[in-house]
Structure formats: structure tokens, C-alpha cells
N, C-alpha and C positions, 0 to 999 in steps of 0.2 A: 504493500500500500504506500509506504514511505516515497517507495523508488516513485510508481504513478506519478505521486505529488509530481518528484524533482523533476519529472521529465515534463510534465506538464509546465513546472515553473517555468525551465528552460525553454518551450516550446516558446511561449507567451512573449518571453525576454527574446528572443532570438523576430520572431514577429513582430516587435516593437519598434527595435532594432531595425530592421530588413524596411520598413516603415517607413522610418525619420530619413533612411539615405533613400531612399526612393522619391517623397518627400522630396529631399534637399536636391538630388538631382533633375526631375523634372521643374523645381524654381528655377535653378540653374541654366535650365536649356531652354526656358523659356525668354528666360533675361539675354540670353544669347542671341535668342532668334529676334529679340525686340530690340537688341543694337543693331545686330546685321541690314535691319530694317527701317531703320531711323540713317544707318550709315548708306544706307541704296537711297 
């Protein structure tokens, strides 16, 4: 049962995780696409 938990913990943490850089990269490619845009 204990393990369940931690694996669960981990899943949750790891999807959080996977999340924010997901996240931070399509801001990212967006702010890129609205220079490249602004610089055309």
C-alpha cells in the first residue's frame, strides 16, 4: 500500500512537473512567433 502511495506521489510530481515546462515552453514559442512577427 505504502509503495501505491509513493508511486502515485511520484506520478502527480513528475505530471506537475512535465506541466510547468510545457507550460513555459509553448509561452516561449509563442513570444517567438510574436517577435518574428512584429520583426516581418
Amino acid at each position: 500500500v505504502v509503495v501505491l502511495v509513493l508511486v502515485e506521489v511520484v506520478v502527480v510530481v513528475v505530471l506537475v512537473v512535465v506541466g510547468q515546462v510545457v507550460v513555459v515552453l509553448v509561452h516561449k514559442v509563442f513570444v517567438v512567433e510574436m517577435l518574428m512577427f512584429d520583426h516581418e
